[in-house]
C-alpha positions in Angstrom: 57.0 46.5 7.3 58.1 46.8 3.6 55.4 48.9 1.8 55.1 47.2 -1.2 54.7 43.7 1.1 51.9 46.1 3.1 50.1 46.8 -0.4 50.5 43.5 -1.2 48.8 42.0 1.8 45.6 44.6 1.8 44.8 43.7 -1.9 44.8 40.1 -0.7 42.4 40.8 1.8 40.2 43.1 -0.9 39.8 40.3 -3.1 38.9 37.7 -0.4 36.3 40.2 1.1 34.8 40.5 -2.3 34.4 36.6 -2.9 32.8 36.8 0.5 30.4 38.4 -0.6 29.6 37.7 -3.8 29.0 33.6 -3.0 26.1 32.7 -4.5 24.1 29.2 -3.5 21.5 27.4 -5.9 18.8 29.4 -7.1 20.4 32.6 -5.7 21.5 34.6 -9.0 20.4 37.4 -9.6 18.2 36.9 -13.0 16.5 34.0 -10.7 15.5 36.7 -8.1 11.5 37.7 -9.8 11.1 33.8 -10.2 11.7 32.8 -6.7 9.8 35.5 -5.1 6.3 34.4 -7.7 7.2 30.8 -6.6 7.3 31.9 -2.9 4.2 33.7 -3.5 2.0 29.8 -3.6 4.3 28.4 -0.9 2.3 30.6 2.0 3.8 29.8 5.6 1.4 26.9 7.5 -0.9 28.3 9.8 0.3 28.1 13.5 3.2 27.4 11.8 7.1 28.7 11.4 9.6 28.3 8.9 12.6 26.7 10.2 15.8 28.2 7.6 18.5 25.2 7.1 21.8 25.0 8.2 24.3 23.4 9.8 25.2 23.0 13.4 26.9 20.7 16.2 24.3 18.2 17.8 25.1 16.7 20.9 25.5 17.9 24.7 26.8 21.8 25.2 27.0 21.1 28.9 28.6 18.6 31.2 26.0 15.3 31.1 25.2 14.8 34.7 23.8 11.1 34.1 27.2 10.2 32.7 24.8 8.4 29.6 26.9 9.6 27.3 24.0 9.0 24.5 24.4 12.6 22.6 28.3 12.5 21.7 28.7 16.2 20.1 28.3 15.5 15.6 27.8 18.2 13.1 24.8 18.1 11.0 22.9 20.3 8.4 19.3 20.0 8.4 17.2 21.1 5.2 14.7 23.6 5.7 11.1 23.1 7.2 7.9 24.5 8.8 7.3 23.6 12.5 4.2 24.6 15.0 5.3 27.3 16.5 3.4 25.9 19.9 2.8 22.5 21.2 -0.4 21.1 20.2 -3.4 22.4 21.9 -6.2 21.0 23.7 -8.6 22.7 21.6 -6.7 21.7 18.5 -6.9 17.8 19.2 -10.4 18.1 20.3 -10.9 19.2 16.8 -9.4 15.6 16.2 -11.5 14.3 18.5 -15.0 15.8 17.6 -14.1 15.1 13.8 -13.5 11.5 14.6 -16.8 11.6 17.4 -18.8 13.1 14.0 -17.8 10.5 11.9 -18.5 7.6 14.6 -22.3 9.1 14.9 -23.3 9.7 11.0 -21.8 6.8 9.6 -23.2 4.3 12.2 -25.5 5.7 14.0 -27.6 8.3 11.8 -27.9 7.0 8.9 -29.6 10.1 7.3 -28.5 10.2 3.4 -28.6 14.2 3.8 -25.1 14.1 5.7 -23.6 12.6 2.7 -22.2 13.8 -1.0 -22.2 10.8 -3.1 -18.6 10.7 -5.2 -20.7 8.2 -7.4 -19.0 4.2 -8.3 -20.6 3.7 -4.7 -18.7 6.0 -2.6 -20.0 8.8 -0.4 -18.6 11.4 1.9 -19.7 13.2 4.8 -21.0 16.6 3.9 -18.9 18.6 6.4 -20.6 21.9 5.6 -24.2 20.6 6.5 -23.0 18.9 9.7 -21.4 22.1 10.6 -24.5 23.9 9.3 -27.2 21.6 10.6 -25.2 19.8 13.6 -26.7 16.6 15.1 -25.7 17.1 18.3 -28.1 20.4 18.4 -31.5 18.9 16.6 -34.9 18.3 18.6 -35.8 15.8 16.1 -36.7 12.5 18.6 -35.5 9.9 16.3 -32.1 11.9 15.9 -32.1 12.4 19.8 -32.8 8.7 20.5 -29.7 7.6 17.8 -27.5 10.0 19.8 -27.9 8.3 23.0 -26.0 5.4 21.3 -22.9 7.6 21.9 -23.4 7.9 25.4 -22.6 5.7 28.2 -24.9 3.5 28.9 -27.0 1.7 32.0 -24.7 1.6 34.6 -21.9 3.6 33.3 -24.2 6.5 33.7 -24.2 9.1 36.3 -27.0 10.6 37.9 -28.3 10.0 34.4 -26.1 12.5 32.4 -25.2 12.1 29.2 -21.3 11.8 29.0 -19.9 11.0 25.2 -18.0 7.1 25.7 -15.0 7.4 24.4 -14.9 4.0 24.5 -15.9 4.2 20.8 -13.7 6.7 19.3 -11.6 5.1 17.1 -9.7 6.1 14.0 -8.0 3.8 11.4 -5.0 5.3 9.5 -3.1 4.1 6.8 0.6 5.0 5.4 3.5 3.4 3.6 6.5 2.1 4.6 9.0 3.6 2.6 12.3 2.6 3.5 10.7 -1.0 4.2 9.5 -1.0 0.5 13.1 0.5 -0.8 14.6 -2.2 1.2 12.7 -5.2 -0.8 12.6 -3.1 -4.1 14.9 -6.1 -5.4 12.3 -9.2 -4.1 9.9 -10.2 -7.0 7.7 -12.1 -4.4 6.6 -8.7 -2.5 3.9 -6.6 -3.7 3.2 -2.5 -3.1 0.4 -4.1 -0.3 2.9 -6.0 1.9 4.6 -2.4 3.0 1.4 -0.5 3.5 0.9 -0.5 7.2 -3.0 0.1 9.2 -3.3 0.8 12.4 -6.9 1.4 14.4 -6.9 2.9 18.0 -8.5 4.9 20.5 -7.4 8.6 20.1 -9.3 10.3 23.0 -6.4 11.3 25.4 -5.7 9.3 28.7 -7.0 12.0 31.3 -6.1 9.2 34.0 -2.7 10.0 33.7 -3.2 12.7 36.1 -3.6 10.1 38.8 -1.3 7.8 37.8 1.9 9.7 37.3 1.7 11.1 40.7 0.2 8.2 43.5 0.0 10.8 46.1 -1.1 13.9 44.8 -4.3 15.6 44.4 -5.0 15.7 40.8 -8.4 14.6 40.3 -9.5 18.1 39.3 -7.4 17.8 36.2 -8.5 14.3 35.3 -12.4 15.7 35.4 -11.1 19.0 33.3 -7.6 19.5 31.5 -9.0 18.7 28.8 -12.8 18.7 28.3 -13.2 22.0 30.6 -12.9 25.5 27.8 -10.7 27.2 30.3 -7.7 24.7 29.1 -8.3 25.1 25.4 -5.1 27.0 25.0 -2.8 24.3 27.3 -1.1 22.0 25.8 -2.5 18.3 25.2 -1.3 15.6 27.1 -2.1 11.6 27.7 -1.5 11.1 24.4 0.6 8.4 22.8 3.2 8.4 20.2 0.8 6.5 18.1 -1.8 8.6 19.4 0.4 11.7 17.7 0.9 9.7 14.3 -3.1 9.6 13.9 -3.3 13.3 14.7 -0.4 14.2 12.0 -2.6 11.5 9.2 -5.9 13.3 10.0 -4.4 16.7 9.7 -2.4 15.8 6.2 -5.5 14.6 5.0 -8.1 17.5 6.2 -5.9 20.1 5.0 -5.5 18.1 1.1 -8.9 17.1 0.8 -10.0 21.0 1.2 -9.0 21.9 -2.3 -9.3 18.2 -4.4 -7.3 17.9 -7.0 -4.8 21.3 -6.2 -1.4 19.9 -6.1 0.0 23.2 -6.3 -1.2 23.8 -2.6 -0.6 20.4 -1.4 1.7 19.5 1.3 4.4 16.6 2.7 2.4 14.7 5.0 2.4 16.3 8.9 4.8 14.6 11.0 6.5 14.7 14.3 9.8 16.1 13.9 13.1 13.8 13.7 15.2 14.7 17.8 17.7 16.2 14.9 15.3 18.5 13.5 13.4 19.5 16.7 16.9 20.0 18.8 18.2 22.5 15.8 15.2 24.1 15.9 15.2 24.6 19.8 18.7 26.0 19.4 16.8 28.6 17.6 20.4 29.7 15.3 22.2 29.7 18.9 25.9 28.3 18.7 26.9 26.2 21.4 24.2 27.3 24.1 22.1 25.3 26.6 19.0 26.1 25.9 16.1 27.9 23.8 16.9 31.6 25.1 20.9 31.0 24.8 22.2 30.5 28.8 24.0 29.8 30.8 21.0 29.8 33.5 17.3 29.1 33.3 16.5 32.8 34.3 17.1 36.3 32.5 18.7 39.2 33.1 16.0 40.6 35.5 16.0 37.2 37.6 12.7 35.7 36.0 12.3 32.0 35.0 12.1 32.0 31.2 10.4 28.4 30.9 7.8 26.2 33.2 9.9 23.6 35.0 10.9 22.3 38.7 13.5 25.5 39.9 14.8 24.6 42.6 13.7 22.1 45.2 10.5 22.3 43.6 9.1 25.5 43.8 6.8 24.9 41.0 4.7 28.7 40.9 7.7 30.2 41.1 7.7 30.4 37.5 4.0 31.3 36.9 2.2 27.7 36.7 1.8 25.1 39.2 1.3 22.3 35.9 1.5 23.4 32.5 0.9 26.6 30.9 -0.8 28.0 28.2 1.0 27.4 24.8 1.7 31.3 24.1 3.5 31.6 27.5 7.0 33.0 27.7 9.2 34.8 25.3 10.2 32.4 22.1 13.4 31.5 21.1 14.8 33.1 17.7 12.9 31.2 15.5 9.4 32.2 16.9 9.1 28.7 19.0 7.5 29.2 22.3 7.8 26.6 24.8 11.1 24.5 23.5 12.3 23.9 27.1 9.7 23.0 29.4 5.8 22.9 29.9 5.5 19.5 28.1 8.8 16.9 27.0 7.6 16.2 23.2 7.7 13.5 20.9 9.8 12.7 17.8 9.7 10.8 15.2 12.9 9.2 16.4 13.0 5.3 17.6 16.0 5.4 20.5 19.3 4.0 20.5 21.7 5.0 22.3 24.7 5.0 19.8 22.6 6.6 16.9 24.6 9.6 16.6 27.5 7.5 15.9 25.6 5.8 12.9 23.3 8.0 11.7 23.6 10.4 8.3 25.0 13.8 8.9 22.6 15.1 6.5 18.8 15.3 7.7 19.9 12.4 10.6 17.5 10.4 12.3 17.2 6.7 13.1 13.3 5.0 12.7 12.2 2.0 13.3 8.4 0.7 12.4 7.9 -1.8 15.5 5.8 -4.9 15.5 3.5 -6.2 17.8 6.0 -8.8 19.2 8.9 -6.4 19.3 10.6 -6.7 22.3 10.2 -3.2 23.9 13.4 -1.3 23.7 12.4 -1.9 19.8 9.4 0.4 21.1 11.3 3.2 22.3 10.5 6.9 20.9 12.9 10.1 21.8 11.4 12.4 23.5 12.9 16.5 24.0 12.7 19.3 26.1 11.8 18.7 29.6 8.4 19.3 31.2 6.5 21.4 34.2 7.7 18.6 36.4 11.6 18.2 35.6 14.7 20.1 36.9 16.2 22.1 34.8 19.0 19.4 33.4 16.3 18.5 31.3 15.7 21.6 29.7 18.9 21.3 27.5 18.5 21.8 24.1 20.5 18.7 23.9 19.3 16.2 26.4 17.9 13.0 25.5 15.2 11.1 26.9 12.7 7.9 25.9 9.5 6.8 26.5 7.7 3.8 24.9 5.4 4.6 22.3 2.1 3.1 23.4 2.4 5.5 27.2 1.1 8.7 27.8 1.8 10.8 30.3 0.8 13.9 32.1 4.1 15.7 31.0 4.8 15.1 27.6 2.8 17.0 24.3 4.1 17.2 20.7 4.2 19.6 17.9 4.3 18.8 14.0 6.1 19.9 11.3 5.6 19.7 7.3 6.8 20.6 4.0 4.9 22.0 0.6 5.7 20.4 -2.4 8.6 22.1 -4.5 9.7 24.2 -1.7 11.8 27.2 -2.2 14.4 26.7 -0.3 
């Protein structure tokens, strides 16, 4: 090689190693270096929570699709950056939910005792949380308080061998929010007003312990219908027989207990909690992994010293071959590269997503995800949620950081949980 061509061609390569590494993104430069790291300084990580970095990276099946569906045709996305649970939600973390929403139930219609309250004057009043959790009702000897519980009990005949039992009959939680992109759709129609896009919904929130039963006809499950999720020796499992609306209430309450803390703070206030859009949770599942199967990287379900690394069906359904007969507690396993434990397996999860099954083919490649706010008279593939990650009860197909499945938003089952993710305001990004 001529030696001038040789000089030639290695100050080439010089130059392009130093505009390598000397790109700079947004916010990057060096005199903006003391600035982001005081602004990162107010934007604290979530509790429970992770920060997922952006990036880009190919959605869609890694592996040969076994049910021929062809529903997850391989499309590069970037997705911005975000916090996520680093577990599914707990048992002991909804029954937070549930004994919030039980509290509520009992002081505002059943007490009626004017030292639970704070008044906010102009005729409102809230529930003073830190003398219920000082002075509970549940704990006082006081008869007339005792006799007003009872009204949260089952009653007469419901009753067994007269022991009180909470009737969760009556634990119901109204939620509000607004649909944006409905809203943005009408912005042009004079004849709509801010009130026809803000949606309410009121339900039952205590979880559906029957499904126990009814996902399996012939198994013997009744022990965890009586206990998965009252009994303290599940607190740390992951929640199950709830809804996809049942997971929306959740993500309202929590928005709304963690910005009502500090009144007023908007530097500390955060995006609404959410479930994650199938884009978001499958690049976080992929954990910064190019073009593997699942959390850990691949190609198998087991590591290098043979042991399962995720609760599932191995095999031909040698469920305690991986250390749980059902699920597991939320902390089991090693996590994937982003500090999420339990992508693939224990409990499927919900999105946010509605289903269809050419949405990658019509969906934005920046933040994609396809929604769809369903109606009472919807037919029902209108009610179709995705759901990720495979369960305690599916083969290991289903463990693909890739693989797509559905379930209608108003069922709950004994195999599928959720996790939430959230955004400050004025991230640093």
């Amino acid at each position: 090689m001529n030696i001038e061509r040789y000089k030639y061609l290695l100050g080439m390569l010089l130059v392009s190693a130093i505009l390598a590494t000397s790109c700079k993104g947004p916010g990057n430069t060096g005199e903006l270096v003391g600035a982001r790291l005081n602004k990162l300084k107010s934007n604290k990580t979530p509790f429970g929570m992770v920060l997922i970095p952006g990036g880009t990276f190919i959605m869609g099946q890694s592996d040969e699709d076994i049910t021929f569906s062809q529903t997850a045709q391989n499309r590069q996305v970037t997705i911005a950056p975000f916090y996520m649970d680093d577990t599914e939600i707990s048992n002991s973390e909804y029954r937070q939910f549930v004994n919030w929403v039980r509290d509520s139930i009992l002081i505002y219609n059943f007490l009626n005792d004017p030292s639970y309250f704070v008044d906010m004057g102009n005729g409102e009043r809230h529930i003073d949380w830190k003398k219920v959790n000082r002075d509970s009702p549940w704990e006082s000897n006081v008869a007339t308080v005792k006799d007003r519980l009872n009204s949260m009990y089952y009653q007469g005949e419901d009753r067994i061998f007269g022991k009180n039992e909470l009737d969760v009959r009556l634990l119901k939680y109204h939620f509000e929010w607004y649909d944006l992109r409905s809203a943005i759709s009408a912005k042009n129609d004079p004849t709509k007003t801010r009130s026809d896009f803000i949606l309410r919904d009121t339900m039952l929130i205590y979880p559906d312990t029957t499904v126990w039963l009814s996902d399996f006809s012939y198994a013997q499950n009744e022990p965890m219908v009586e206990g998965y999720f009252s009994h303290p020796s599940f607190d740390e499992y992951p929640v199950v027989g709830v809804t996809w609306r049942q997971a929306q209430a959740f993500n309202t309450w929590r928005t709304r207990l963690f910005n009502n803390a500090a009144p007023g703070n908007k530097q500390q206030e955060r995006v609404p909690y959410q479930l994650p859009s199938e884009a978001e949770w499958e690049y976080a599942a992929r954990g910064g992994k190019v073009g593997m199967q699942y959390p850990w990287g691949g190609p198998t379900a087991r590591n290098a010293r043979g042991c399962l690394m995720a609760n599932f069906k191995p095999g031909r359904g040698n469920y305690m071959d991986d250390g749980a007969a059902y699920t597991a507690p939320v902390y089991s396993y090693w996590p994937n590269d982003f500090g999420l434990y339990n992508m693939a397996g224990n409990v499927a999860e919900w999105t946010q997503s509605s289903y269809n099954e050419s949405a990658y083919s019509f969906v934005h490649d920046m933040n994609p995800t396809y929604t769809y706010h369903s109606k009472p008279g919807d037919h029902e593939a209108l009610k179709r949620k995705v759901v990720r990650g495979g369960s305690w009860k599916d083969v290991g197909y289903f463990l693909q950081n890739s693989t797509r499945q559905y379930e209608y938003q108003d069922t709950s089952k004994s195999y599928i949980g959720f996790r939430s993710v959230t955004r400050y305001v004025g991230v640093a990004n």
